[in-house]
C-alpha positions in Angstrom: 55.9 -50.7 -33.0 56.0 -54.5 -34.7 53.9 -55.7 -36.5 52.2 -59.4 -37.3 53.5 -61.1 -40.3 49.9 -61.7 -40.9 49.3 -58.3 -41.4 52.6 -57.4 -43.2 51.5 -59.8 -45.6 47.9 -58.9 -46.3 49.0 -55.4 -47.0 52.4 -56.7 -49.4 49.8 -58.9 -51.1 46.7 -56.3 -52.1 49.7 -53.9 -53.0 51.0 -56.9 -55.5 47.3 -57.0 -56.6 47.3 -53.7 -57.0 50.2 -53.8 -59.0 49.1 -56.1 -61.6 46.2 -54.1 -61.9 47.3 -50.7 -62.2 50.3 -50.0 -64.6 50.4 -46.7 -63.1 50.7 -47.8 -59.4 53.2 -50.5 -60.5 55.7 -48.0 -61.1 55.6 -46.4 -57.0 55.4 -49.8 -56.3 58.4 -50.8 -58.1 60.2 -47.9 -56.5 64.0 -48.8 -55.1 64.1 -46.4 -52.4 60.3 -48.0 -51.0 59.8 -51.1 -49.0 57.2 -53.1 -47.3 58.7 -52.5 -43.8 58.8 -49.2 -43.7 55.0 -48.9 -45.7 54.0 -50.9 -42.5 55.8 -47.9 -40.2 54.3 -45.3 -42.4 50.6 -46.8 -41.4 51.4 -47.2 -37.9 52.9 -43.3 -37.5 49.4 -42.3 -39.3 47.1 -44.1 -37.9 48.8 -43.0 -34.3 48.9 -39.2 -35.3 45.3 -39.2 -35.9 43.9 -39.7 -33.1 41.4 -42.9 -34.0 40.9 -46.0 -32.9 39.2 -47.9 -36.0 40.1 -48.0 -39.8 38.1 -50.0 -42.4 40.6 -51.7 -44.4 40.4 -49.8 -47.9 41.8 -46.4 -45.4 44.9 -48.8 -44.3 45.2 -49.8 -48.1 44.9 -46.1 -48.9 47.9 -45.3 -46.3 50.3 -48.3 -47.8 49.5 -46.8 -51.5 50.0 -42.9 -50.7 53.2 -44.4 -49.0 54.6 -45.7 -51.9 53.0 -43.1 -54.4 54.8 -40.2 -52.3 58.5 -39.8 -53.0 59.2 -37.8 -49.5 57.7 -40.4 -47.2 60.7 -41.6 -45.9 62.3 -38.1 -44.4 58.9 -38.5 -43.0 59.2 -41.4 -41.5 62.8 -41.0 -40.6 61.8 -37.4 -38.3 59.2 -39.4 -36.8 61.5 -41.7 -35.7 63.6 -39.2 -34.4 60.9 -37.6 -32.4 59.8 -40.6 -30.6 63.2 -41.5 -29.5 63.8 -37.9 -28.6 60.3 -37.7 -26.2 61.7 -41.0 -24.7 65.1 -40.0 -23.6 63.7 -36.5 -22.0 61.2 -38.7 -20.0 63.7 -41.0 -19.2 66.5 -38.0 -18.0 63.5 -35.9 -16.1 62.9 -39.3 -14.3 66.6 -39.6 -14.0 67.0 -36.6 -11.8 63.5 -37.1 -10.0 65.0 -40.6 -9.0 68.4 -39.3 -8.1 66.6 -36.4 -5.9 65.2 -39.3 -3.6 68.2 -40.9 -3.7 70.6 -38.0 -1.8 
């Protein structure tokens, strides 16, 4: 899932905010192993594994700072990954053989 620069941006620049404001969250910000790309992944794999359809914007700021606060996030990330790419290809191979049953 992509998304907008627009929104990229709002969420890199309250985090900046944040940052300037909060000596303590400037350190998981500063963090060499975090980025904003993969913050941006980290909302979209929450928000989709919960079901809702609406966020205020302080709970999508909330998910880009525990991202960055949380050291394990990207094995997270990464097995989420995994699993969606895994889902497609068995849909893809059962629809493989359904196809190829027609075919004969």
């Amino acid at each position: 899932m992509k998304s907008t620069e627009h929104f990229k941006n709002t969420i890199k620049s309250h985090l900046e905010q944040r940052a300037e404001n909060d000596a303590l969250f400037a350190v998981s910000f500063g963090k060499t192993n975090k980025n904003i790309d993969d913050c941006i992944t980290y909302i979209f794999n929450t928000v989709k594994k919960s079901g809702c359809h609406g966020f205020t914007d302080d709970e999508v700021y909330s998910m880009a700072v525990h991202y960055y606060d949380e050291d394990n996030m990207g094995n997270k990330i990464l097995w989420s990954l995994m699993a969606s790419i895994s889902k497609t290809i068995k849909r893809l191979e059962s629809k493989s053989s359904c196809l190829s049953e027609f075919s004969r």
